[in-house]
ZAZA-826215 format. One record per residue (C-alpha): x, y, z. Coordinates in steps of 0.25 Angstrom, whole numbers, plus 5000, padded with zeros to 4 digits. Each point is the difference from the previous one (the first is absolute). Layout:
XYZ...
// end
This chain:
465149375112500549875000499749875007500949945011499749875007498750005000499950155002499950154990501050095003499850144995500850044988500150145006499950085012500049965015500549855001498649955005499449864995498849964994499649845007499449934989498950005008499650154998500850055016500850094999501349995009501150115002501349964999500650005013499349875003500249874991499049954993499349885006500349864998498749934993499649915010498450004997499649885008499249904991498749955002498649974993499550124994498850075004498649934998498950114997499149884997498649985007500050155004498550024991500550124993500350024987501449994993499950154997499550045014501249925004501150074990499550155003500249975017501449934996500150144995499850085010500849925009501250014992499750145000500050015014501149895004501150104995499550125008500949975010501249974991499750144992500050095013501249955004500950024987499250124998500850045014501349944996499949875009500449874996499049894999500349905010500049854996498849975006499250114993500749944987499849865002498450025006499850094986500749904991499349865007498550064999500250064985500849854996498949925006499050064993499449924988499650114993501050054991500550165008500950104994500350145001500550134993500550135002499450114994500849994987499449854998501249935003499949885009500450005015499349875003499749874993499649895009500149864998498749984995500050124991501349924993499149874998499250094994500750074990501149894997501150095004500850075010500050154996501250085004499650095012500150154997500349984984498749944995498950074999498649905002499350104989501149994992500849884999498949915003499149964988498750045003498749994991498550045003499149935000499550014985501749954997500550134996501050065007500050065012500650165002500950025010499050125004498849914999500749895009499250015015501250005007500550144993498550045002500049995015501250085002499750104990498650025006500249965013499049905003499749855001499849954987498849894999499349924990501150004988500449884994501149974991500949904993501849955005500749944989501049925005501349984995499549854994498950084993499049945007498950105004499350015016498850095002500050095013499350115008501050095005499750095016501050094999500050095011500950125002501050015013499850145008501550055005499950075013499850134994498849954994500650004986500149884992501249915001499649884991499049914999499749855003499349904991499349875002499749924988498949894999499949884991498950004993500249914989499049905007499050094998500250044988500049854996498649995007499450124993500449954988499449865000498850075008499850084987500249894991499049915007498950135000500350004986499949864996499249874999500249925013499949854993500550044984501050115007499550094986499950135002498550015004498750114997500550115006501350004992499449974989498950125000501150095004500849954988498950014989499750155007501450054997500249944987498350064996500950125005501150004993499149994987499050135004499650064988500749914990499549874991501249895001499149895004500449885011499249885003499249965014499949855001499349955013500449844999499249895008500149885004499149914996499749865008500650055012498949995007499849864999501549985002499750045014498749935001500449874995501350005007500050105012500450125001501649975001500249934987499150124993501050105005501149924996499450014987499850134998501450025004500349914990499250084989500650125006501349974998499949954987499250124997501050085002501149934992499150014990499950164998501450015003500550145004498650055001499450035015499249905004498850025009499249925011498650095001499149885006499949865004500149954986500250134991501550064995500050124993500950074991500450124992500750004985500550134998500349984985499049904994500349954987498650024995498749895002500849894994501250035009499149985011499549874995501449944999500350075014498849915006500149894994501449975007499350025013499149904997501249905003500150035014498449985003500449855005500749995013500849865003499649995015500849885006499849884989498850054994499650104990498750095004499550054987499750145001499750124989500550144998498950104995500550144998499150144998500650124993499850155001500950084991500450155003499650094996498849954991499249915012500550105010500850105005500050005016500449865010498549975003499550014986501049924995500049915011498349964998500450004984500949905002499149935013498949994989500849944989500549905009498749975003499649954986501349954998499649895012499049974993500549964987501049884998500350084986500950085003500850025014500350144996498650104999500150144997499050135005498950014992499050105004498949964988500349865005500149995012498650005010500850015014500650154995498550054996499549955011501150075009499550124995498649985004500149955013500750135002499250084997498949935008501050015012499950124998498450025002500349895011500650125010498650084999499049905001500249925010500649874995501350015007499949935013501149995011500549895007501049975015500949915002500549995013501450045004500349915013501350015012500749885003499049975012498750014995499850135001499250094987500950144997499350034987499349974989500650034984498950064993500049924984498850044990499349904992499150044988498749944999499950014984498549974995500449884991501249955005499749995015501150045010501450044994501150025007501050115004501249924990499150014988499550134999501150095009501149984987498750084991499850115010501550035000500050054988499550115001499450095013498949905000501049965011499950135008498649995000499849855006501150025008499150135007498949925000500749885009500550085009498850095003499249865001501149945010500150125009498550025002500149845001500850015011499650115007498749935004500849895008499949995014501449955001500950094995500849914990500950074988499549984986501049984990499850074984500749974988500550124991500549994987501450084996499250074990499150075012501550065004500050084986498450055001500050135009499950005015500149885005500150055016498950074999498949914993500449925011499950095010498750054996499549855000500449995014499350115003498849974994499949865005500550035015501149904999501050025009501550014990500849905007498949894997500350024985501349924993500350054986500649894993501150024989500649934990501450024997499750074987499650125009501550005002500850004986498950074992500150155007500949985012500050165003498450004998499849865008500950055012499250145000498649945001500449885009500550115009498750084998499249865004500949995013499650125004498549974998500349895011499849864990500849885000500849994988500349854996501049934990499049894992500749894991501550035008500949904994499750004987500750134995501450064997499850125008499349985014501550005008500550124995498850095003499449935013500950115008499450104992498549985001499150015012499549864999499449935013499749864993500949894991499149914993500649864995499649984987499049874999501049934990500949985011499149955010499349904991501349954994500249955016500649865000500450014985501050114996501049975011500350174998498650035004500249995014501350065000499450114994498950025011500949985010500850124996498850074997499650005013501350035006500150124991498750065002500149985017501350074999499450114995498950025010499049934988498849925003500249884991498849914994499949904991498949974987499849884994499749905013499349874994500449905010500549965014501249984997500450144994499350075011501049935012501250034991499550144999499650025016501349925003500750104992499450125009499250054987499050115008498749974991499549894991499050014989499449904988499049895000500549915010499750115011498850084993499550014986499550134995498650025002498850105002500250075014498949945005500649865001501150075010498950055011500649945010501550054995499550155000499250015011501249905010501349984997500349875005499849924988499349845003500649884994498849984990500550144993501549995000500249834999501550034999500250105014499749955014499050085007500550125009
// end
């Protein structure tokens, strides 16, 4: 076939002509002069449906506009101008890019849009859009002309939804796109062809990618942060299963920075520490980096030159332990703890305390910046040990004690109360949940507290007169011990606690440790009838690719981000899409971490559902909630940062 002004003309057979908008027009009748009037195109903004809601009924539109045209070439009638011109002005006017094939692939329509898309003009019943497009998925690799979505609807005859994939244009510049092919009936019922609308999705794509980047990194240094660096350190303690090539842990702190911030507020300490950061990370050149805490770097050398490399190694950092801020210089110091593999340790938490205890010692000494594990030396490791075993005893004789802290809506009104244990250890008074929780997951010590609390909770709060939901902590270790569904089933039975009163929070290591396992037993808990929430959201790698997947009915900010309020301009950006995401989803959003007025407008200005930290009620024995559980109008006296209801 070949083109003629504007139009394909068959090679062979019957002298019909192909419009190079799809029509076909028999030959007795001239084609149609183009005369598409012009105009604005067509606004599908403010509609409040989604772009791919709005591709798939673009679709099916296109599929049915030509109905008409179809039946009447199928009969041998010429399309009239005015069925030519109403076809061609609604497809041109679309924004989105349109084309359409016959069931060979090759092109019958490519609209105006579809050519800003791709950067060309194809040539209308020559190309093939499978073919002669250069198409990748979404991973870069090619894409078969048998995998392309377009082929697939008109091999299987069906609407094709929920592909994504990549154009090349012909500058080389790459645009990423979900295709909605759908195929195009004839009369007989037999497939013809098939129409396609194709959506943009680069600006997603972009958003993903710095979303992931923020979950993954440090909001004020931009390092990557603690989750990335305990999944690092995972995969490489993997990577040496079984063997003996060493690597060094080094947990690096800051010190001085406290005064920094004291001294000079809080502004001039983080522009210290950003300082220290930066210079930190000149300083160990190609070696990742990592933010962990508030004045604490971390990082991994894979292929230590022995003790005295590592000595050389730390004394560079020292350099960067002073931080010009504006014309003056604040002194601060670097001390550094080192856990080696596989002699102090061969998993990520025992490694992890080796090098936490080294670095405790090392903060003490103005020797030497650099301080290695020691277990003969080093008091804080025996005394780990101990206080485990102790913990232990702890589950059995009554010196576990729970604590609530309410969880509030934005007017006042108490929705539940987190269940948070407290150890009332003999000689060292009341300890809490951040010092002793690390010991009991190493081991099933974990499980076993984690049973304890919730049986507590839910007896707890079975004995309210206002039915309030009591929120539970479980570990991700609970999720490799057994049946989880059913211990908690049999509590709820035992305590006479109706299911939908108890939340399950979950951390996002549920999610990357077992997904398969995870998924199954989160499914298991939905059916028992508890709530499932999302606790610390925000501070991994892997909440938006599985917040689809799991039954959750609660996102909970990570507290960093709410105290870092009105200091790390990305904080409330970060909230804000939270919130967004999360009610978009059909979630309940809340918010930990509330210490002051201000946080708690930004928050219930930002729609966040409920609120929780000291500012609206710090933990405490039940008892100090009476009126809470037995009304659920909370007084002004109880929640100084809600109004009344």
């Amino acid at each position: 076939m070949r083109r003629e002004n504007g139009y394909i003309r068959n090679r062979t057979g019957p002298a019909r002509w192909r419009h190079r908008y799809g029509a076909l027009v028999n030959s007795q009748f001239p084609p149609p002069t183009d005369t598409a009037p012009a105009g604005p195109p067509l606004s599908l903004g403010g509609l409040g449906i989604t772009s791919e809601q709005i591709a798939t009924a673009l679709s099916r539109i296109v599929t049915h506009a030509a109905a008409p045209q179809r039946k009447r070439r199928v009969q041998g009638l010429p399309l009239d101008d005015a069925d030519q011109l109403w076809v061609r002005s609604m497809l041109d006017a679309l924004p989105a890019p349109v084309y359409a094939t016959d069931t060979d692939g090759f092109i019958t329509y490519f609209n105006q849009a579809a050519e800003t898309f791709a950067g060309r003009r194809p040539v209308l019943g020559v190309d093939r859009w499978c073919i002669t497009e250069r198409l990748y998925n979404p991973d870069g690799s090619p894409l078969a002309h048998e995998d392309c979505p377009m082929a697939l609807a008109i091999r299987e005859n069906r609407a094709v939804r929920g592909a994504e994939a990549i154009a090349e244009r012909p500058d080389g510049t790459r645009i990423p796109f979900a295709p909605f092919p759908t195929p195009i009936p004839g009369p007989s019922g037999s497939i013809v062809g098939a129409v396609n609308v194709l959506l943009d999705i680069s600006a997603r794509k972009r958003a993903e990618k710095e979303a992931a980047h923020l979950a993954s990194h440090d909001a004020l240094t931009d390092l990557p942060n603690r989750t990335s660096f305990h999944t690092m350190l995972g995969q490489l303690i993997a990577k040496r299963a079984g063997g003996d090539a060493p690597f060094a842990v080094l947990r690096i702190n800051v010190l001085g920075h406290t005064h920094i911030s004291d001294m000079y507020g809080h502004a001039t300490g983080d522009e210290a520490l950003r300082a220290i950061a930066l210079r930190l990370k000149k300083a160990v050149g190609k070696t990742p980096l990592f933010h962990i805490a508030s004045d604490t770097f971390a990082l991994v050398l894979s292929k230590p030159a022995g003790r005295d490399g590592l000595r050389r190694f730390a004394a560079n950092l020292c350099s960067a332990g002073t931080a010009g801020v504006g014309a003056r210089e604040t002194g601060s110091t670097i001390a550094i703890g080192c856990a080696l593999f596989p002699t102090d340790g061969r998993d990520a938490s025992t490694l992890l305390a080796n090098a936490a205890g080294a670095l405790i010692r090392a903060r003490r000494t103005s020797e030497d910046p650099l301080v290695f594990f020691d277990p003969n030396e080093d008091l804080a490791a025996r005394d780990r040990q101990f206080l485990k075993s102790e913990l232990r005893a702890a589950i059995g004789n009554g010196a576990l004690i729970l604590h609530f802290q309410p969880q509030l809506a934005a007017d006042g009104t108490a929705v539940a109360f987190e269940a948070l244990v407290r150890w009332n250890h003999p000689t060292r008074g009341m300890i809490g949940p951040v010092d002793f929780i690390p010991l009991a997951e190493e081991d099933d010590t974990i499980v076993k507290m984690s049973e304890w609390i919730l049986r507590g909770a839910c007896r707890e709060a079975a004995s309210w007169e206002n039915p309030l939901r009591v929120a539970v902590n479980l570990s991700p270790l609970h999720f490799r011990s057994g049946n989880l569904p059913g211990t908690v089933q049999a509590i709820l039975e035992e305590t006479g606690l109706a299911p939908d009163r108890l939340e399950l929070e979950i951390t996002e290591g549920v999610m990357v440790q077992d997904f398969e396992q995870a998924m199954s037993m989160l499914r298991k808990l939905r059916d028992v009838g508890v709530r499932i929430a999302l606790d610390d959201f925000g501070t991994g790698y892997s909440s938006l690719s599985y917040l689809q997947a799991f039954p959750l009915s609660t996102l909970k900010i990570d507290r960093s981000f709410t105290e870092n309020l009105g200091r790390v301009e990305q904080s409330a950006a970060i909230i804000r899409s939270v919130v967004g995401l999360g009610h978009a989803l059909g979630l309940e959003v809340a918010a930990e971490g509330v210490e002051s007025q201000e946080q708690l407008d930004f928050l219930i200005a930002e729609g966040c559902d409920l609120v929780q930290g000291y500012f609206t009620g710090r933990p405490a024995d039940i008892d100090a909630f009476r009126r809470l559980t037995g009304r659920d109008i909370v007084q002004r006296d109880e929640a100084p940062g809600l109004r009344s209801a």
